[in-house]
N, C-alpha and C positions, 0 to 999 in steps of 0.2 A: 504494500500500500504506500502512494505517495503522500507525501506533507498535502501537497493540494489537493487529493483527498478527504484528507484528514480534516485539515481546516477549511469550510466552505459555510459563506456567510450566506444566511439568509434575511428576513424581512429588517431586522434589527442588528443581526452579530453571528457571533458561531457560539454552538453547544456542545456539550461534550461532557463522559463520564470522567469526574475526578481520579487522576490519575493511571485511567486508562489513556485517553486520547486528551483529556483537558490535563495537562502538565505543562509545566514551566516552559518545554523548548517549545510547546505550539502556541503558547500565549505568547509571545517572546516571536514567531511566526506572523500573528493575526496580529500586533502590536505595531511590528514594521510594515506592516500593508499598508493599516492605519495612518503611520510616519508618515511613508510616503506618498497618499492620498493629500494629507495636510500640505506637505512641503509642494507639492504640484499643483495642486487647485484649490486652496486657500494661502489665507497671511499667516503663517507658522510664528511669526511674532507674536501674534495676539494670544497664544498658549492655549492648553487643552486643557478642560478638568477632566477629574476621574475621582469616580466616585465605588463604593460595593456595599455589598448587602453583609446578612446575617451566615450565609452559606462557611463552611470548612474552607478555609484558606483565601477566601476573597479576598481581604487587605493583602496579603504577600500575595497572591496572584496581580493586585493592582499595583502594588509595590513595583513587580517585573515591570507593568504595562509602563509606568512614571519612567525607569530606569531608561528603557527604551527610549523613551522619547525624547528625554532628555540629554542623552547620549547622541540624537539626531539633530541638539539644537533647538527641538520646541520647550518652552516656557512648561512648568506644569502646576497647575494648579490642586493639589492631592487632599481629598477629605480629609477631613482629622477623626471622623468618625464614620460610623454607618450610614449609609446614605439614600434614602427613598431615591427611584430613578425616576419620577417625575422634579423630584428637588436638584437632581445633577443635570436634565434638560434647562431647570431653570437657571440655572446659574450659567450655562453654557451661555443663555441669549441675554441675561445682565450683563452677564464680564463680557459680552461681545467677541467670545470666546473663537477660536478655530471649529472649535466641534468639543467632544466630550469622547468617553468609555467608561463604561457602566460596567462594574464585574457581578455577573446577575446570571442564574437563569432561571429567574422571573418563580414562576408557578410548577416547574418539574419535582421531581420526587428530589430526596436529600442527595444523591449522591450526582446529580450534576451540579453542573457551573457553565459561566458563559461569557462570552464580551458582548459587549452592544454596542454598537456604535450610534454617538447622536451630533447629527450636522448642527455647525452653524445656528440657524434659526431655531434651537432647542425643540426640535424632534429626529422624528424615526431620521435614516437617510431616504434618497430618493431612489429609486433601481438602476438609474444609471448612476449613482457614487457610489452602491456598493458593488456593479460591477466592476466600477474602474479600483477600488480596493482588493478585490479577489483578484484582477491583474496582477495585482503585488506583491502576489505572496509568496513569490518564490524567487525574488531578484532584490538583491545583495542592498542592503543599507547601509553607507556610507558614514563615518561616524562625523559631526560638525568638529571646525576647527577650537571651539571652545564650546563645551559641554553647559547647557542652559541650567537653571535652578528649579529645583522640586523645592514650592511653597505648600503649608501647609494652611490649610483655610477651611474657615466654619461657613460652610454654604448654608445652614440651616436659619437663622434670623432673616434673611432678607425674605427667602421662600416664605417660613412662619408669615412674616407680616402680610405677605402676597395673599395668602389663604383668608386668613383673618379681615382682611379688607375685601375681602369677594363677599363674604358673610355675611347675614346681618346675627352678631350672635346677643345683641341684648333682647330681639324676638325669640332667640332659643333658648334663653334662660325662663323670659317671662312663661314662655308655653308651659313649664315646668315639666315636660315629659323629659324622663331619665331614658339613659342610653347605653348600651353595653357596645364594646369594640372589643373587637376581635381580631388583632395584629397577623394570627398563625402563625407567632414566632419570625416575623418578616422585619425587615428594613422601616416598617409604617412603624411600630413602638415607641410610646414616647408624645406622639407629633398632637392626636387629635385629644388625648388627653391632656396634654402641658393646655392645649388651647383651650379646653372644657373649664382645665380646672381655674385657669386665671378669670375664667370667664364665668364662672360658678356656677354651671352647668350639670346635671347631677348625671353621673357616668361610673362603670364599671368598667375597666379594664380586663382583659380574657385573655391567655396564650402571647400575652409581650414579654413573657423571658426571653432570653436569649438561649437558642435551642438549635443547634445547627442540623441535629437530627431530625426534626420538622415530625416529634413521637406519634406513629402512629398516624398521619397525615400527611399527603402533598400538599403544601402551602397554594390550596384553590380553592376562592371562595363557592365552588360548589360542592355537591354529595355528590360522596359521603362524606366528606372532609371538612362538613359542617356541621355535624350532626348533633355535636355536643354541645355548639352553638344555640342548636335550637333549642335544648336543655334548659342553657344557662339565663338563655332572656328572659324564657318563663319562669323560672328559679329565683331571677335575682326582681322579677314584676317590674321591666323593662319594657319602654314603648317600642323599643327596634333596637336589630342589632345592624352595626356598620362593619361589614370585614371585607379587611384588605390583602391583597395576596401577598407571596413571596415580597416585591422590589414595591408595592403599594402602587402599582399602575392601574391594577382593577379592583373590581368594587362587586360585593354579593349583598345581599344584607338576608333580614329574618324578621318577622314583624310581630305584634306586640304578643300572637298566640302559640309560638314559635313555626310558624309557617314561611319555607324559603322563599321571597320574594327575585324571583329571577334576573338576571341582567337587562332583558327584551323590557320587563316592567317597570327597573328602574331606570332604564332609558328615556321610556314613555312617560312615566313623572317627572324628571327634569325637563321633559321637553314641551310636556304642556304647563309647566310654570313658569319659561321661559318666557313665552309664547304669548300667555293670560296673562301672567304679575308683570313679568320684566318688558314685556314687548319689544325686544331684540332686534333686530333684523336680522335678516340673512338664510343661508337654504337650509335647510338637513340630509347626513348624507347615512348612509344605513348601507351594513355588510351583505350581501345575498344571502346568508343565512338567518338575519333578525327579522323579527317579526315586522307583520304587515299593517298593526296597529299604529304604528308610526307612522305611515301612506294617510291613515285615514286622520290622525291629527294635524299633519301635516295640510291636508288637504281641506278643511275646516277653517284652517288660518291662510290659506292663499299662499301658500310656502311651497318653493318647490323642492322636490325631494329627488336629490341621487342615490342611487343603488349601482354598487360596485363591488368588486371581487371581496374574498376572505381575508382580512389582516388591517393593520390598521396604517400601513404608511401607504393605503386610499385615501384614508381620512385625510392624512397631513399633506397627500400630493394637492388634493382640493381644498385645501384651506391653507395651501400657498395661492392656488391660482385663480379662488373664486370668495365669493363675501359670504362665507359659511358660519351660522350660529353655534352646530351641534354636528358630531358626527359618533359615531361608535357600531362597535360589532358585538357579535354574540359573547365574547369571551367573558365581559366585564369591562374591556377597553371603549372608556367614554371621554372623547374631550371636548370644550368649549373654546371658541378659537380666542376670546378676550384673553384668557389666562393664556393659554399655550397649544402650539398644536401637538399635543401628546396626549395622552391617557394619562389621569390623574386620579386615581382610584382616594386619596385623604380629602381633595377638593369634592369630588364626589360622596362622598360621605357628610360633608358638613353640608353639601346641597339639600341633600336628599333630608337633612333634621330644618334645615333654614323651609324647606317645601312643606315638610311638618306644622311647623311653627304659624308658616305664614296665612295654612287652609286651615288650622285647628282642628287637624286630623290626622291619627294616628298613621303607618306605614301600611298596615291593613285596609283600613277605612280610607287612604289614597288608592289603593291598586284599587277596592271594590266600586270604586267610584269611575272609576277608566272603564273599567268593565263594563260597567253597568251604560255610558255615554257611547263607547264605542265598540263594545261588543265582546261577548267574551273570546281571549285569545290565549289557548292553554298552550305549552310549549315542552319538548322533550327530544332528549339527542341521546345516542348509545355509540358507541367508541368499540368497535371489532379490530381485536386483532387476532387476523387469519396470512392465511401463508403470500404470498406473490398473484400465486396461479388463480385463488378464490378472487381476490380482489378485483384482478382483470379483470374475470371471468364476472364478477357481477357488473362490473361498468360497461363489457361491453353487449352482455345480453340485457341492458340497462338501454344503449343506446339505441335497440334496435324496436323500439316499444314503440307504435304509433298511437299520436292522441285520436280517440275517436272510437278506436278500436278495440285496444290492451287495457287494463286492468292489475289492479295491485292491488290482496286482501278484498277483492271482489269490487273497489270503487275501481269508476269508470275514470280512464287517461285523459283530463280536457286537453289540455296541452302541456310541454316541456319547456325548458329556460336552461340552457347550457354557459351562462354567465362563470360558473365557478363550480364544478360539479352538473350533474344530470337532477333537475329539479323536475317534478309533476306537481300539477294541478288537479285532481282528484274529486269527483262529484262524488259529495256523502253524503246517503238520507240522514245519519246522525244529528247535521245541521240544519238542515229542509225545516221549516217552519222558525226555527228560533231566530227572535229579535236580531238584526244586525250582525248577522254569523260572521265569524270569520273564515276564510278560506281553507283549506285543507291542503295544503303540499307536503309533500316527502321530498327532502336533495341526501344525493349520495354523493359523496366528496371522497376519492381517491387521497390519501397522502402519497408528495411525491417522493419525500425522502426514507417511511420504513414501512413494512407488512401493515398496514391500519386503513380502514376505512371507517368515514364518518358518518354517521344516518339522522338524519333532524326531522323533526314534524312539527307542525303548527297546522291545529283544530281548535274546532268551537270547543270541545272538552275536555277534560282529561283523558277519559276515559276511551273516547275516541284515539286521542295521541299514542296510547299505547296499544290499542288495536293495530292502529299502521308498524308501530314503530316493529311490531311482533311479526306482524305481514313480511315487511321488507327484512329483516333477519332471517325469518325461515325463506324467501328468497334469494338471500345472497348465500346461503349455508348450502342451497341446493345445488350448486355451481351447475357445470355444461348438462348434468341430466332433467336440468330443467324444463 
């Protein structure tokens, strides 16, 4: 196997098991790509931060990353502490930085790591910079004729204040609804309590040790890996829980009866508060996999809405090049382009209590209230992992489906959307009659990089969601004898 194998960056950075393939010589590898991305198409003067999370070895893995670059002559700007990766984007576009490197990865199980790389304008990079970084990775870095300085800097005060003035938090106090957070042992620790508590805000804190082993959870704020979550809110007679993942880019929450309140819902609550309180301008853009309740708010307010591929540096490529209010995908990545174009899972969290505060309505009594105005939209996704041949083997007797004709779980094929994945539109009696139904699709999404396919549904019920979702399993498990 070669190095450029090994290391290959995708939407944000490269990933990698701890000291299998994530070790020192390939961070040390992905570093000088980095370097020499900076040194060619930015001002390498204006220096890089670098920031990591809670994971086994981030600081000395960022350590390397600092060494590097400084050894190339860029300036480095090095956390002094652990660092949210929405808080290392923001310091990137204060300091006017070159770019940034995040040592994160994100929401994976304990035993990876990862670099991220974030441009310039404090987010994702663009697909053509991180192609022209993967150019890099395999041609020789030249050491500068005087080796730059590694500063150490507390990026946290400026961001703190940034969050805190997006806020209204003397409405969050008065509301008097208390709140539980739920860190999952990540890089968020710390940030939305220090701000509760100066702000007398009544809060529990949940899982912010410091835990590199992430006991018994992947640090994602979905289930299972919330489960205890949903425990503790009701345990401690909490109005909502706000949790953030791993590096605190996303946002899950749980509302006041410990029921998971979804990403798709808490999308659609910032965005029709946005919309109704704030009156914002600008479009909304939405991943092909998120719900289509956002279409229909959108569309209530004269807003236009984009829909685009899977990941989120859609989002940031459109809120460089257009007047975007809101964008986010299914994962938990939600951002609002005032603040930054990135996923800001702690700013999200204090939204969604400030949305609270502002309707005098619990996290509950928000989602039932969307429902009820636009229709119920229940949502559910299952993660297969099967061999190579299976996966094909469902995508392409997947493609051969004519709407009109084919059938999944017995609903009939309206039609298909090949945007991101193979999508159907599915005529179900299950919604026939009810008020403002919402749609019924299935997308099957191929992963390109290991054996995994992904399966989503969005129905009027739940109940229906996991009919489909059961349908299309035991179709992709039937491979070619189908």
């Amino acid at each position: 196997m070669t190095e450029s194998t090994i290391v290959k960056f995708g939407t944000d950075g490269w990933r990698g098991i701890i000291a299998d393939d994530f070790t020192y010589a390939n961070v040390r590898i992905a570093a000088r790509a980095i370097a020499h991305f900076v040194i060619a198409h930015e001002d390498p003067t204006a220096g890089i931060c670098i920031g990591y999370d809670t994971r086994f070895g981030s600081r000395s893995f960022a350590k390397v990353v600092a060494e590097v670059m400084a050894t190339a002559g860029i300036p480095v700007f090095f956390a002094d502490k652990i660092t949210p990766t929405p808080e290392l984007s923001f310091a990137v576009r204060e300091r006017k930085a070159a770019g940034g490197v995040m040592i994160t990865s994100s929401h994976n199980p304990a035993e990876w790591n990862g670099v991220k790389y974030k441009a310039s304008y404090g987010g994702s990079g663009k697909p053509s910079q991180i192609a022209l970084i993967e150019s890099y990775l395999l041609k020789p870095l030249p050491d500068a004729p005087q080796k730059a300085a590694i500063e150490e800097v507390d990026f946290a005060p400026t961001y703190i204040a940034a969050l805190e003035s997006f806020v209204d938090l003397k409405a969050i106090k008065a509301s008097g609804y208390k709140f539980l957070i739920d860190t999952m042992y990540g890089a968020g620790k710390g940030y939305i309590a220090g701000i509760f508590s100066r702000a007398g805000i009544p809060f529990v804190e949940f899982r912010s040790e410091l835990n590199p082993a992430f006991p018994g959870i992947n640090p994602e704020p979905i289930l299972p890996h919330i489960a205890a979550t949903q425990k503790a809110v009701v345990a401690e007679k909490c109005d909502a829980g706000l949790i953030t993942d791993g590096d605190a880019d996303r946002i899950g929450s749980v509302d006041e009866h410990g029921n998971v309140v979804d990403a798709h819902k808490i999308f659609a609550v910032l965005l029709q508060w946005l919309l109704e309180r704030k009156k914002w301008p600008g479009d909304v853009t939405r991943a092909f996999n998120t719900t289509k309740m956002l279409d229909r708010i959108a569309a209530k307010h004269n807003r236009t809405l984009h829909e685009h591929g899977i990941g989120f540096k859609y989002v940031c490529d459109l809120m460089l090049e257009k007047d975007i209010l809101i964008g986010g995908e299914e994962s938990g990545g939600v951002g609002i382009s005032r603040h930054l174009p990135e996923r800001d899972g702690l700013l999200n969290s204090l939204l969604l209590a400030n949305v609270m505060a502002d309707e005098h309505k619990t996290l509950g009594e928000l989602v039932a209230a969307l429902q009820s105005e636009y229709g119920e939209h229940q949502y559910g996704r299952i993660d297969m992992h099967i061999d190579e041949a299976l996966k094909q083997s469902a995508i392409r007797r997947a493609k051969a489906f004519i709407p009109g004709e084919s059938d999944i779980a017995g609903l009939k094929v309206l039609k298909m959307e090949t945007l991101d994945g193979i999508k159907f539109f599915l005529e179900n009696s299950a919604c026939t009659g009810k008020a403002n139904a919402a749609e019924t699709w299935l997308l099957l999404r191929a992963s390109g990089t290991e054996p995994l396919l992904r399966v989503y549904c969005e129905s009027c019920s739940a109940e229906s969601v996991q009919q489909v979702l059961a349908a299309a399993k035991s179709f992709v498990l039937q491979g070619d004898a189908a």
